[in-house]
C-alpha positions, 0 to 999 in steps of 0.5 A: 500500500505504501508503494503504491501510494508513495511510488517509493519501494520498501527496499529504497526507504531502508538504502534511504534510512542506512545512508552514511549522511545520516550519522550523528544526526539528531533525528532522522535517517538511521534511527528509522533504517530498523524499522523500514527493514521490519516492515520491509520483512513483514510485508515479504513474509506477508506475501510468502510467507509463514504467518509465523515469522510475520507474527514475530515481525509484528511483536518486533514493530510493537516494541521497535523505538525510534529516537524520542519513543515506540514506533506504535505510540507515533502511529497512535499520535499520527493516526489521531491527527489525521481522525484515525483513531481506532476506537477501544 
């Protein structure tokens, strides 16, 4: 979904994150490369899979952390900017 949204493969965003320019940066960039290589596995486990692996992927997303906090708390805050919410 996101490729086709953003024309930007999976594998670009992880070159993109692991690039050297990136180092020592506060924000940004590497700090992102894990966890556009999870999404990136999870998607091909997705596909081809065993669910199993992409279940693993999944636990891994939900702790993955990212500079200031864990990746879900940003998709909460994103999702509740853009009125996405999920309701409980």
């Amino acid at each position: 979904m996101f490729e086709r949204r953003f024309r930007v493969p999976l594998a670009q965003l992880v070159a993109l994150y692991g690039n050297e320019s990136w180092r020592n940066q506060p924000y940004g960039g590497n700090a992102w490369e894990r966890v556009a290589q999870l999404v990136e596995k999870l998607a091909t486990a997705l596909h081809a899979g065993p669910l199993s692996e992409a279940d693993e992927l999944l636990q891994a997303l939900r702790v993955a952390r990212h500079n200031t906090g864990a990746v879900t708390d940003k998709l909460s805050q994103l999702d509740r900017c853009l009125g996405l919410e999920q309701p409980r």
